[in-house]
C-alpha positions in Angstrom: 13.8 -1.9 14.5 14.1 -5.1 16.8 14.6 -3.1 19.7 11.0 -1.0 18.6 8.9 -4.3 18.2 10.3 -5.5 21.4 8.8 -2.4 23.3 5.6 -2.6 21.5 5.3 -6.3 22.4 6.2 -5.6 26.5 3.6 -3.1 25.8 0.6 -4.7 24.8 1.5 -7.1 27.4 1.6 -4.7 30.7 -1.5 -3.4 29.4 -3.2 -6.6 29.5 -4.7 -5.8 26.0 -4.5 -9.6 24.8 -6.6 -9.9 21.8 -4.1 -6.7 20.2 -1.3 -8.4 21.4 -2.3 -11.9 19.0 -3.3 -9.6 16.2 0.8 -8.3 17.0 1.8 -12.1 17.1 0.2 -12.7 13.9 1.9 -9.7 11.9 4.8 -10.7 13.5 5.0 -13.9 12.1 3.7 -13.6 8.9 6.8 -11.0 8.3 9.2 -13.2 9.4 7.7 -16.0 7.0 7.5 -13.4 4.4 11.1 -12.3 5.3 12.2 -16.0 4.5 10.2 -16.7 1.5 11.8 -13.5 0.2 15.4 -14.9 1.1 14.4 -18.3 -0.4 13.6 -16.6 -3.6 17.0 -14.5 -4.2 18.8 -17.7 -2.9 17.0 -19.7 -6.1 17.5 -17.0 -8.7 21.0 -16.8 -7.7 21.3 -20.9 -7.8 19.5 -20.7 -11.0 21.7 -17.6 -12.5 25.0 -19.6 -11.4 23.4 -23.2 -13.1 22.4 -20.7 -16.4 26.3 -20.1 -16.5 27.4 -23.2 -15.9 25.5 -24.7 -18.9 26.1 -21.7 -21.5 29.6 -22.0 -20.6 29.7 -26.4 -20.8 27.6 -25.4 -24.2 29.9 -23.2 -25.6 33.2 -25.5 -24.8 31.6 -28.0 -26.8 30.9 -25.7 -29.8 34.2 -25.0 -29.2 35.4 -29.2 -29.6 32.5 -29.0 -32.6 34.6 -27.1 -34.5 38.1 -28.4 -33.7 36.6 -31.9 -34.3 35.2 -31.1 -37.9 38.4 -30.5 -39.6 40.0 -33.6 -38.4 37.0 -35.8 -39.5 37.2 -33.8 -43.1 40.8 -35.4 -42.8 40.3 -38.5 -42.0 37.4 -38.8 -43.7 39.0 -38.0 -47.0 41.8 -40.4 -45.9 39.2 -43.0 -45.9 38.1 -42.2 -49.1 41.3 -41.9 -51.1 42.8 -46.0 -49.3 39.2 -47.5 -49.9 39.3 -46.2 -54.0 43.1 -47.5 -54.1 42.3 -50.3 -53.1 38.8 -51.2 -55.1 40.8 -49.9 -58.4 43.1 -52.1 -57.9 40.9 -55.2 -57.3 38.4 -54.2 -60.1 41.9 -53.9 -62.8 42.9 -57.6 -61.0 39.8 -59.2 -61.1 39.0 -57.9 -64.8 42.6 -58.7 -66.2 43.1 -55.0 -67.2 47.0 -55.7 -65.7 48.0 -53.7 -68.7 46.2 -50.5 -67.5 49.1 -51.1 -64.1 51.5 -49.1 -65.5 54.7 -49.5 -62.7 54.3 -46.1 -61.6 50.5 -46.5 -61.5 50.6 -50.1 -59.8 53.2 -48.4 -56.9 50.8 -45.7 -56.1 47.8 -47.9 -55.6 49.8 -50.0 -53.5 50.9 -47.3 -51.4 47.7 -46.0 -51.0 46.0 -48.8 -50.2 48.4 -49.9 -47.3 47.9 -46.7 -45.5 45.3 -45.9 -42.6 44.6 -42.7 -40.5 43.8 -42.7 -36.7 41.5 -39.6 -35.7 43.3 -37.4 -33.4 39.9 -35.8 -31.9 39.8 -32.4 -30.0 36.9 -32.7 -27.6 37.5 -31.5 -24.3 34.7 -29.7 -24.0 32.6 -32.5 -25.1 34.9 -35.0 -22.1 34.5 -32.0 -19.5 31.2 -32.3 -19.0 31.1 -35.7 -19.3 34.1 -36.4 -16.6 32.1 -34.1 -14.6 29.0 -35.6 -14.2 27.2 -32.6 -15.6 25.3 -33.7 -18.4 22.4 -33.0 -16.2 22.7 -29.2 -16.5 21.7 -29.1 -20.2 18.4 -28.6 -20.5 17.3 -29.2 -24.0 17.1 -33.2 -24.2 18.1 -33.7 -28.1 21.6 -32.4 -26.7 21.9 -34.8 -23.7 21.2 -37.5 -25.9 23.7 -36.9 -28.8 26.5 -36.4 -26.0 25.4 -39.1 -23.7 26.2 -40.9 -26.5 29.5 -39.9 -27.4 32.0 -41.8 -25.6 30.3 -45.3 -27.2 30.4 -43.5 -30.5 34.2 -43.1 -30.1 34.5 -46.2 -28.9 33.2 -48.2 -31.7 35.3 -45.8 -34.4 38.5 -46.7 -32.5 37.8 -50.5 -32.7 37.5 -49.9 -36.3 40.7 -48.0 -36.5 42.3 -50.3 -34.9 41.0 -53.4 -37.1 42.4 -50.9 -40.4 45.8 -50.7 -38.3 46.2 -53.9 -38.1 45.0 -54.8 -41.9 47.6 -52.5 -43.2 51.0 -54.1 -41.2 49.7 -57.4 -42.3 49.4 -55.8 -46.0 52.7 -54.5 -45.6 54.3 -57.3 -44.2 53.0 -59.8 -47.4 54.0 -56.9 -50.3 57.5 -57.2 -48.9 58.7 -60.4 -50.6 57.5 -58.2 -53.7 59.1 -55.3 -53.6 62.6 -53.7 -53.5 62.4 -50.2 -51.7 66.3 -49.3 -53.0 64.9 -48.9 -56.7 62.7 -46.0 -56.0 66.4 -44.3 -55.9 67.7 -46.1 -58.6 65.4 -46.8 -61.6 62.2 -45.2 -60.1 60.9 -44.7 -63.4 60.2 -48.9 -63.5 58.5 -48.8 -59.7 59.4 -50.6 -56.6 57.9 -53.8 -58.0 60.5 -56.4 -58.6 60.4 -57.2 -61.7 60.7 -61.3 -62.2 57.6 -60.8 -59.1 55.4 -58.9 -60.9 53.3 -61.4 -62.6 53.3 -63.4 -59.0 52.1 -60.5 -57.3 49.0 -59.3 -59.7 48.2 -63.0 -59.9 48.3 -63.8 -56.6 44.5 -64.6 -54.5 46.4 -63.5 -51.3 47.2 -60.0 -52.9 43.3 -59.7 -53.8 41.9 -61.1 -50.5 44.3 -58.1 -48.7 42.9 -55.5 -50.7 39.5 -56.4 -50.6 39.8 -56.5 -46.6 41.1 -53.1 -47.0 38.8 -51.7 -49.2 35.9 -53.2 -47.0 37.4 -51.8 -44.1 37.7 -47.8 -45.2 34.5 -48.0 -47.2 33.2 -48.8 -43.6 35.7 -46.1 -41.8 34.2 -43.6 -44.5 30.6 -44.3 -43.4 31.4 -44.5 -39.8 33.7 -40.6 -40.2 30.3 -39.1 -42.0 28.1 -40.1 -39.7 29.7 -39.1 -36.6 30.3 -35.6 -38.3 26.7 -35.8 -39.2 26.0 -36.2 -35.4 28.0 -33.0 -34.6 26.5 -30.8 -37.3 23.0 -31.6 -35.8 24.8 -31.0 -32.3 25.9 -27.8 -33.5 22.8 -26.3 -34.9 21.1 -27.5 -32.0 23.2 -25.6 -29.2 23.0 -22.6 -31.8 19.5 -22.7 -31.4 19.2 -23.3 -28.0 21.7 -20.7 -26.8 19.7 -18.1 -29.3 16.3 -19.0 -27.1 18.1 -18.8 -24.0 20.7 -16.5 -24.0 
């Protein structure tokens, strides 16, 4: 075909015929600009089919970190739930002199309960891949971006918290320990871990009351802090599930 246009050219030249040879010059040209153009477009459908991938398959990892995420949030959110009541029960049956309603078996369960805390062990890879990668850019719908832009200082703030809960609970545990006698859960379990001549100290003590109400403050906050955040994935969720059913 080269070889053909060649000849035509050396042609139109040895015959002198000028004004057929810039009409030749012409076609020639616009072909070859054609021929590009052409090139430019299957080179920009394939760049735009590779980037189509890329972003169904960053959206579906995070579905996938979506739904490993939930159930540890249902966790910890009922965590939160369970030391925060422990706790208020306690304070209201302290602060309303209802002492006789702390049976020992009762008044050891609250206790426990309320000097526990739960750290989030979260599953989002697919929500740090694309973050690590610097490809938050190759989502398209913006409600998405936003809610994952915003992730990492979402975390952040939740582990602060945990750690603050962490921290109230071996300061908790370290004050109930002049109270309590671990070795009679084994041997007269039925009367608690309470010691007995402390009792009265304990339930009457302001220090006791201050702990719990630091604790139940704390997880009440935890609580809010856990349902929001799953609140923020089940609109992430139903927002990919829409996009990727547009765009599929």
């Amino acid at each position: 075909m080269i070889k053909l246009f060649r000849n035509m050219r050396k042609g139109l030249i040895s015959d002198k015929n000028f004004g057929r040879y810039l009409l030749y010059a012409f076609g020639e040209i616009v072909l070859v600009v054609i021929g590009i153009l052409i090139a430019l477009s299957i080179n920009n459908w394939n760049e735009n089919r590779k980037r189509k991938n890329k972003e169904i398959y960053y959206l579906n990892s995070v579905k996938t970190s979506i739904d490993l995420s939930q159930k540890e949030f249902n966790r910890v959110i009922n965590d939160a739930e369970e030391i925060h009541s422990s706790a208020d029960t306690l304070i209201v049956l302290l602060a309303t002199n209802s002492t006789n309603k702390l049976r020992n078996k009762t008044l050891d369960s609250l206790m426990y309960n309320s000097g526990d805390y739960s750290i989030m062990s979260l599953n989002d890879a697919g929500i740090k891949e694309i973050l690590n990668t610097g490809s938050l850019d190759i989502i398209q719908d913006e409600g998405i971006r936003i809610i994952l832009a915003s992730w990492d200082e979402r975390i952040h703030e939740i582990r602060k918290f945990e750690n603050e809960t962490e921290n109230l609970a071996r300061n908790y545990d370290k004050y109930i320990m002049d109270f309590i006698d671990l070795s009679r859960f084994f041997t007269d379990s039925l009367q608690g871990i309470v010691i007995p001549d402390k009792r009265n100290d304990l339930i009457s003590d302001p220090v006791f009351r201050n702990h719990l109400g630091k604790i139940s403050f704390a997880h009440a906050k935890m609580h809010n802090m856990y349902t929001e955040e799953k609140q923020f994935l089940d609109s992430l969720d139903i927002l990919i599930d829409n996009y990727l059913d547009k765009n599929p």
